[in-house]
C-alpha positions in Angstrom: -1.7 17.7 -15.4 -1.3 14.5 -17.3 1.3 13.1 -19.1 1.1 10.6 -22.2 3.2 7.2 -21.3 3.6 5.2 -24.9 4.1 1.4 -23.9 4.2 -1.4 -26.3 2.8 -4.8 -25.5 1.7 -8.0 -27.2 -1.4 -7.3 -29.5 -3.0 -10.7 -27.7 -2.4 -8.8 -24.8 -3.5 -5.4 -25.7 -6.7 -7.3 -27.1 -7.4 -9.1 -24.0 -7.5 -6.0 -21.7 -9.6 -4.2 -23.9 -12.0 -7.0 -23.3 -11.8 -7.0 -20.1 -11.6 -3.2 -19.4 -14.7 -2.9 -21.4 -16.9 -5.6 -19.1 -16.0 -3.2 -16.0 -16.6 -0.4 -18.1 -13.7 1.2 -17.9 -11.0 1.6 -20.7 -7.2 0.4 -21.0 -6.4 3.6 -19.9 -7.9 3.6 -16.5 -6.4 0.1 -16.3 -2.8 1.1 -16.5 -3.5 3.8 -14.4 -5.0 1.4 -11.6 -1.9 -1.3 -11.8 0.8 1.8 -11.5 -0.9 3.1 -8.9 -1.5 -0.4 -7.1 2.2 -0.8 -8.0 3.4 1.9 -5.9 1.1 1.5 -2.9 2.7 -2.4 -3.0 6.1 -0.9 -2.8 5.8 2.5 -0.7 7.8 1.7 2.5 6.8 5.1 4.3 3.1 4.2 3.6 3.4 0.4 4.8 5.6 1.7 7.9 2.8 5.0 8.6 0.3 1.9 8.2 1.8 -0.2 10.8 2.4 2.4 13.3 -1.3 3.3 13.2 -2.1 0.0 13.7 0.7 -0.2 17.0 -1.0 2.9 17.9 -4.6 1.4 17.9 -3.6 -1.7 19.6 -2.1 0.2 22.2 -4.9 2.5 23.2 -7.0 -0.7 23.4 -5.1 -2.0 26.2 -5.1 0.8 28.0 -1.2 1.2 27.7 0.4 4.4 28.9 3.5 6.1 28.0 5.2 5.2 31.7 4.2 1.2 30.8 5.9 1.6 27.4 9.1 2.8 29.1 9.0 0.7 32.1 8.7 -2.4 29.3 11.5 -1.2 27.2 14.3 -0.6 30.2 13.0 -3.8 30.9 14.1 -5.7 27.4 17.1 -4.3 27.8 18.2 -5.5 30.7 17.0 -8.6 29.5 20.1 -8.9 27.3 
């Protein structure tokens, strides 16, 4: 369920994302809602992290990398040191 969030702003401001709201037919509402949520997503650690390990992941299975290399290369970095 939804719940009501009461904000005050600028009446300039308020006015200005009307207009704009209403040329991408959507209202101020559904503005709001799209900046939180864009707001989160921007700050959500777990989801940046979860996003770069798929990415790891992918770039791995391109090269053809198996678990045996990925050991083999880290006992090597750390004899390294």
């Amino acid at each position: 369920m939804s719940k009501q969030m009461i904000i005050r702003i600028d009446p300039v401001l308020k006015s200005r994302v009307e207009n704009y709201a209403r040329a991408e037919g959507k209202n101020v509402s559904m503005v709001v809602r799209e900046l939180l949520e864009d707001y989160i997503v921007d700050r959500d650690i777990s989801g940046y992290i979860d996003d770069l390990w798929n990415r790891i992941g992918i770039k791995i299975r391109e090269q053809d990398i198996s678990a045996d290399d990925i050991d083999a290369i880290i006992k090597q970095t750390r004899t390294q040191k």
